[in-house]
C-alpha positions as CSV (number, residue, x, y, z in Angstrom):
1,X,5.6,-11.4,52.8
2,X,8.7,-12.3,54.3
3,X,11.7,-9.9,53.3
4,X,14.4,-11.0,50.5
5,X,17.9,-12.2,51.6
6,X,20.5,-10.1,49.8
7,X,21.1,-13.5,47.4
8,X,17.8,-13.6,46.3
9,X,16.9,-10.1,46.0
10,X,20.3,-10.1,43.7
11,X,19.1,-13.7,42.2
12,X,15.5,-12.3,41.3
13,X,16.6,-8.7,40.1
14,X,19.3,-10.8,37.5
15,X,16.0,-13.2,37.0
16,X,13.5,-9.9,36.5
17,X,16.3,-8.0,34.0
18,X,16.8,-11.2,31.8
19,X,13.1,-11.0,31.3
20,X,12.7,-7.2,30.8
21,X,15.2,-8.3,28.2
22,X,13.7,-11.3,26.2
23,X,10.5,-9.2,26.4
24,X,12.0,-6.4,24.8
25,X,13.3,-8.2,22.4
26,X,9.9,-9.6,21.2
27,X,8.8,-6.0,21.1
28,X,11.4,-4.3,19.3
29,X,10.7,-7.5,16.8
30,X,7.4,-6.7,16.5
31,X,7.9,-2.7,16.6
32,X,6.8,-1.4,13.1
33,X,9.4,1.5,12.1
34,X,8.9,3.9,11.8
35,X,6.1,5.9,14.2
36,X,5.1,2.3,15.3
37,X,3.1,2.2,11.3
38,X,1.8,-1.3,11.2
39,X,4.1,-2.7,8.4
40,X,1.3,-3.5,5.2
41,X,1.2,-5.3,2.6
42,X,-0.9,-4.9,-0.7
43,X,-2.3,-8.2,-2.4
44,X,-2.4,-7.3,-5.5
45,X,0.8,-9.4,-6.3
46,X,-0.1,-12.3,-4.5
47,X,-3.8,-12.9,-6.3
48,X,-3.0,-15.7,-8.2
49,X,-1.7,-17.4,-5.1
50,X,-5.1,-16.1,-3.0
51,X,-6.7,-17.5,-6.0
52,X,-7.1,-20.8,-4.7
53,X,-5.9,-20.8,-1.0
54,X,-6.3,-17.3,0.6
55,X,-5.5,-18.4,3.9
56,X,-2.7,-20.4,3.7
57,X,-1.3,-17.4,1.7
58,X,-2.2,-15.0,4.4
59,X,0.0,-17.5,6.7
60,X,3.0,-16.8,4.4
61,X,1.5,-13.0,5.5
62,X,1.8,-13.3,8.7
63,X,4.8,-15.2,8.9
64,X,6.6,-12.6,6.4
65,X,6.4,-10.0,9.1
66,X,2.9,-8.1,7.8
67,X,0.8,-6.7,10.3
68,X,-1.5,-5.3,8.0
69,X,-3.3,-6.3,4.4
70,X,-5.1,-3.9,1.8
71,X,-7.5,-5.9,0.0
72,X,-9.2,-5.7,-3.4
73,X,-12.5,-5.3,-4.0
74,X,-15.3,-7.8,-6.0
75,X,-14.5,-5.8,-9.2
76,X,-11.0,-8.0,-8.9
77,X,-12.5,-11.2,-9.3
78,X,-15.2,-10.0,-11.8
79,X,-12.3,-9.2,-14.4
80,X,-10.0,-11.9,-14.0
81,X,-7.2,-11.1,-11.7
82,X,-7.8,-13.9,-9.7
83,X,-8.8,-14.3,-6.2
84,X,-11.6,-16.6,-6.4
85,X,-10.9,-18.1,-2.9
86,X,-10.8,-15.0,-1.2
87,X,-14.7,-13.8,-2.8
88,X,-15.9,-17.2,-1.2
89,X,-15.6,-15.8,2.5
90,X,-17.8,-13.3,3.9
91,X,-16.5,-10.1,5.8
92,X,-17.0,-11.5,9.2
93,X,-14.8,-14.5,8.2
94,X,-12.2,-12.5,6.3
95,X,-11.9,-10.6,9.7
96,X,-11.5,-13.8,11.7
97,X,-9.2,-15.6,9.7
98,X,-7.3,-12.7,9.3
99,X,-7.6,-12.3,13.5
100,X,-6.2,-15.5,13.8
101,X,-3.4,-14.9,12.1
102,X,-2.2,-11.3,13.6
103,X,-3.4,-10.0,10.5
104,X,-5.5,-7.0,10.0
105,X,-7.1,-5.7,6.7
106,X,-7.3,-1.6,7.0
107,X,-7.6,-1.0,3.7
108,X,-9.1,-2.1,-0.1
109,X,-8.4,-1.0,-3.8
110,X,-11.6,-0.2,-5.8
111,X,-12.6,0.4,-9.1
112,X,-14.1,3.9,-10.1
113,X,-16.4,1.7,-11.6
114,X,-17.6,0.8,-7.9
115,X,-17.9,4.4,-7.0
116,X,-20.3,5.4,-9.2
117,X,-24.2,5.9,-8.8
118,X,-25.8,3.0,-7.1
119,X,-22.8,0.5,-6.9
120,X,-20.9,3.3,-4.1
121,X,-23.4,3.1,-1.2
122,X,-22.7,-0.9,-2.0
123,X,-18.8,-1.3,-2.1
124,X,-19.0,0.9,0.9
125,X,-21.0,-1.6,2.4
126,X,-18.4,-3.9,1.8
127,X,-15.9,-2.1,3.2
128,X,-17.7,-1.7,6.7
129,X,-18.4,-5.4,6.4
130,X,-14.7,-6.1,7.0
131,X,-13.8,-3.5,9.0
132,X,-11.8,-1.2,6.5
133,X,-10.9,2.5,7.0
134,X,-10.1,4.0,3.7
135,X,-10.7,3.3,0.3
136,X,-8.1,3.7,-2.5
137,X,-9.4,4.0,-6.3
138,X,-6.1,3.1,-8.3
139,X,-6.9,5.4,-11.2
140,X,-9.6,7.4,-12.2
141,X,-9.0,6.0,-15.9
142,X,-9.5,8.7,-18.0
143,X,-8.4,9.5,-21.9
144,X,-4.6,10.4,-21.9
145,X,-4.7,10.8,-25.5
146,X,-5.7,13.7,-27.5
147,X,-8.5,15.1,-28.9
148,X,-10.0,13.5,-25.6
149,X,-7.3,14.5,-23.0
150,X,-8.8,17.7,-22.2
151,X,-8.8,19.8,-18.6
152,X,-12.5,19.7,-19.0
153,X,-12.5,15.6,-18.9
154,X,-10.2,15.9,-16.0
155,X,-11.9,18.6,-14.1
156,X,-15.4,16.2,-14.8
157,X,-13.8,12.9,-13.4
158,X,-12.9,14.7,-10.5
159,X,-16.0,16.2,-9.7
160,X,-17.0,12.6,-10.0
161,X,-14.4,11.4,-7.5
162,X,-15.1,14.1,-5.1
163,X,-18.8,13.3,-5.0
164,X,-18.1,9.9,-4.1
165,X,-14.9,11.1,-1.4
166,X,-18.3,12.9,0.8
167,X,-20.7,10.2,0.2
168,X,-17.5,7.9,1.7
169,X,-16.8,10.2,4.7
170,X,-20.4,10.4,5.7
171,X,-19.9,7.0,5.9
172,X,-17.1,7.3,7.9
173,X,-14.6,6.2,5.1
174,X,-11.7,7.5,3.8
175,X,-11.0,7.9,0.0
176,X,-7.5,7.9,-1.4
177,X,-6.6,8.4,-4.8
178,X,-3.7,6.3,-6.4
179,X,-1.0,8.2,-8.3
180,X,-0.2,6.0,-11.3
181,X,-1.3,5.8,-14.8
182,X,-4.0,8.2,-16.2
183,X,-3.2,10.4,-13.3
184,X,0.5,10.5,-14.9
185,X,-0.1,11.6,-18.1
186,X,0.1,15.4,-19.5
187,X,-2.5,17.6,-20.1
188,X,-2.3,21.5,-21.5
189,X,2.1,20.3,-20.3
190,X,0.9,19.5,-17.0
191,X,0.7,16.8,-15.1
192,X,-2.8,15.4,-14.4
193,X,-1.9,14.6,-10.6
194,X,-0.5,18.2,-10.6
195,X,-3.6,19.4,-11.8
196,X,-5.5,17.2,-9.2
197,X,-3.5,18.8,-6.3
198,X,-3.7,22.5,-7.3
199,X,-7.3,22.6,-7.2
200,X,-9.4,20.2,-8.9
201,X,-9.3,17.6,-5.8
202,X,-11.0,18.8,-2.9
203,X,-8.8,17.7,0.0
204,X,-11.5,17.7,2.7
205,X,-12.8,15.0,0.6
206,X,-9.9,13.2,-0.7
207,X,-6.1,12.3,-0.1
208,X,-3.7,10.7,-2.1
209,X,-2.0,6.9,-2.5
210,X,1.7,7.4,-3.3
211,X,3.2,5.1,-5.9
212,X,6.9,5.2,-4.4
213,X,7.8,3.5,-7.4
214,X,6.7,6.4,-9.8
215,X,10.2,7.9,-8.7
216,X,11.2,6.2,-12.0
217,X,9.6,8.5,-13.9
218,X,10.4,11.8,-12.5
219,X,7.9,12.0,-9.5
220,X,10.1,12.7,-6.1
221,X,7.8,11.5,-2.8
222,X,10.3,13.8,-0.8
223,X,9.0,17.2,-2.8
224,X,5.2,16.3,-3.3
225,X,5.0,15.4,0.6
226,X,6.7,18.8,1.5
227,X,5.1,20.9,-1.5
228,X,1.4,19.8,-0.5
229,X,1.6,19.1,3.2
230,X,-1.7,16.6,4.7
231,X,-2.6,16.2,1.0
232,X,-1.6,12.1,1.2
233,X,-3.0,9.2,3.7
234,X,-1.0,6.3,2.3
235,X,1.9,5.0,0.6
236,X,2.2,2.1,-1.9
237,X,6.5,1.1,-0.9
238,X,8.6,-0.5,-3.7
239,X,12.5,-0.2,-4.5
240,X,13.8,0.4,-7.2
241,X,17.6,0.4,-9.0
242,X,17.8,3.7,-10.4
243,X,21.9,3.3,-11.6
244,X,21.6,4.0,-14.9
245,X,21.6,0.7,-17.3
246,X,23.4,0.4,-20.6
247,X,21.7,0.7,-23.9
248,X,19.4,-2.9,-24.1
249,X,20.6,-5.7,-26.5
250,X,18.1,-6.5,-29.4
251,X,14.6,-8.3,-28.0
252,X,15.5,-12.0,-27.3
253,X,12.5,-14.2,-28.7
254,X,9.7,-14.4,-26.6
255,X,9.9,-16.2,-23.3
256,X,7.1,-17.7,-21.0
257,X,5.8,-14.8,-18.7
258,X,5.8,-15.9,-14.9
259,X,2.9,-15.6,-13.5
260,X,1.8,-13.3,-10.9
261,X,2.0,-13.7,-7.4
262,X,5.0,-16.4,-8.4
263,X,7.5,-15.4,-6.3
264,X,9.6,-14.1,-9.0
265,X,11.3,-10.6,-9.1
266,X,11.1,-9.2,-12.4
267,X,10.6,-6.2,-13.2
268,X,7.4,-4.2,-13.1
269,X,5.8,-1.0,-11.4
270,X,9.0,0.5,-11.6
271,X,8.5,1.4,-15.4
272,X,11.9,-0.5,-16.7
273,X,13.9,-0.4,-13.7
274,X,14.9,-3.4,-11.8
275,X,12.5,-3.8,-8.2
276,X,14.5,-4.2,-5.6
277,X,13.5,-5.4,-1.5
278,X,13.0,-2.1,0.5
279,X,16.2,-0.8,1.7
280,X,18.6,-2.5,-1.1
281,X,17.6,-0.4,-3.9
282,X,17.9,3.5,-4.8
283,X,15.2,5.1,-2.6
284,X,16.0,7.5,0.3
285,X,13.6,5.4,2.7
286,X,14.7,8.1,5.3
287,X,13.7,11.4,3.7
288,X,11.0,9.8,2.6
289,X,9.4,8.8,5.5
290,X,10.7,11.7,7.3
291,X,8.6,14.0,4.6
292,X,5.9,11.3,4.1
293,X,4.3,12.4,8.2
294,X,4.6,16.2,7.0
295,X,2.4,14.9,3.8
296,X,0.2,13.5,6.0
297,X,0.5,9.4,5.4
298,X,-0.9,7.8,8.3
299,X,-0.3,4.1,6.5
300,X,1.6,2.2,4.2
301,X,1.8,-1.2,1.9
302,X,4.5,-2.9,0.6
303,X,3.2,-4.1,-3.1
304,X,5.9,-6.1,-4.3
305,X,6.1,-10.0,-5.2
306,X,6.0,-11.9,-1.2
307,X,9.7,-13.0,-1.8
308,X,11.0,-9.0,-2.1
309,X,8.4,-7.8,0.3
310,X,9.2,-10.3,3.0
311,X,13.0,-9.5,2.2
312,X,12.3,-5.7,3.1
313,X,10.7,-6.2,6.5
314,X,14.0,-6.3,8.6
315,X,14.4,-3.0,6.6
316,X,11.3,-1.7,8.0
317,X,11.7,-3.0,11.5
318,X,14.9,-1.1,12.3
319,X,14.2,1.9,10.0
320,X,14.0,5.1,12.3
321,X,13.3,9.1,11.1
């Protein structure tokens, strides 16, 4: 190779650096902050719209930002939540269209329904068909209301739950359990989830979903992640405006309900408070992640309406601990 003249050596260094440069730009872009976490996003907000064109919705995905999707199982569809266009394609083709797009699915929501007896060996089936990880059961929906609401009904549901948490790590599945509703309520003035993570859930068995939004009703993500370190494998992000509101007018008459998946903001999973993108509302996305890696959380979705989750991903992107 014949040797550089000192103008092209300066030429192709000036050449070489603007390149380095573009090219990390397109990385830093793509970086998912923080710890390189794929940046997720949970469907359940956007079933109406997967309802009759899942992949031009997972376009609007991919083009959002989303690296990563956590689906929802058959049980979805069976009760009328949507998603009929979605339980037309097999797990091979969800993987491929997903593929095409940049996308990856890592992770499902289940029914406990789906866990029991003879339907578990099957929905974990159908989480190895599209090439999931974990599992997440939303709530083991048990009674929150006395005489029924006892320690004994809770201690039997999670005997349940950890039964089907080894059956699902034989199988080489994770099983995460998601902190909102029954697992909110009180029993003997304790806190079911409490409960859960002082004994009754064993955690070689089974870790825990983070509802960030439950920070609305008293739960801090900062002090469960530190007080019960490894105990939690994901996180389910939303923002919330905690400022305190003025007392409410009196009810307005009834207005149309948007429907889900619209687009719209609202309100919702936030128990009153006002959702916000991530990063323009009240929650200390710093501490949080900073505790969420001593917790244990090795993922995390955004589960917000696509217009506030896509507004969040900048957020995300620069977002360092």
């Amino acid at each position: 190779m014949a040797p550089l003249s000192r103008r092209q050596f300066f030429k192709k260094t000036a050449t070489d650096t603007a390149m380095f440069g573009l090219l990390a730009a397109h990385v830093a872009k793509l970086r998912a902050s923080p710890y390189d976490w794929p940046i997720g996003l949970q469907i359940f907000p956007l079933r109406q719209m997967i309802d009759t064109d899942f992949r031009g919705t997972m376009k609007l995905v991919a083009d959002a930002g989303f690296q990563t999707i956590e689906l929802l199982s058959p049980w979805y569809h069976a009760n009328n939540f949507g998603l009929a266009d979605l339980e037309k394609y097999t797990g091979a083709e969800i993987q491929k269209i997903l593929g095409d797009l940049g996308l990856k699915a890592t992770s499902a929501h289940v029914d406990m329904t789906e866990c029991r007896g003879e339907a578990l060996p099957k929905i974990i089936q159908w989480a190895k068909d599209r090439g999931l990880s974990q599992i997440c059961v939303p709530s083991l929906d048990g009674p929150t209301r006395p005489p029924d609401n006892t320690l004994d009904s809770v201690k039997r549901l999670c005997d349940e739950y950890n039964h089907a948490g080894d059956v699902s790590q034989k199988a080489g599945l994770r099983q995460g359990l998601h902190t909102e509703g029954f697992e909110l309520s009180m029993v003997d003035g304790k806190r079911v989830f409490d409960h859960m993570l002082d004994g009754l859930i064993d955690p070689k068995l089974v870790r825990f979903q983070f509802q960030i939004s439950t920070i609305s009703q008293g739960l801090d993500p900062v002090a469960y992640f530190n007080k019960y370190p490894g105990r939690f494998v994901s996180m389910h992000l939303q923002d919330v405006d905690l400022t305190p509101q003025p007392a409410a007018p009196p009810p307005a008459p009834a207005q149309p309900t948007p429907s889900p998946g619209s687009g719209q903001t609202g309100r919702g999973r936030g128990r009153g408070n006002a959702q916000k993108a991530i990063g323009q509302g009240s929650v200390d996305w710093k501490a949080v992640f900073t505790a969420a890696k001593t917790g244990g959380v090795q993922n995390y979705f955004v589960e917000q309406s696509l217009e506030l989750a896509k507004a969040g991903v900048p957020f995300l992107r620069e977002l360092r601990v």
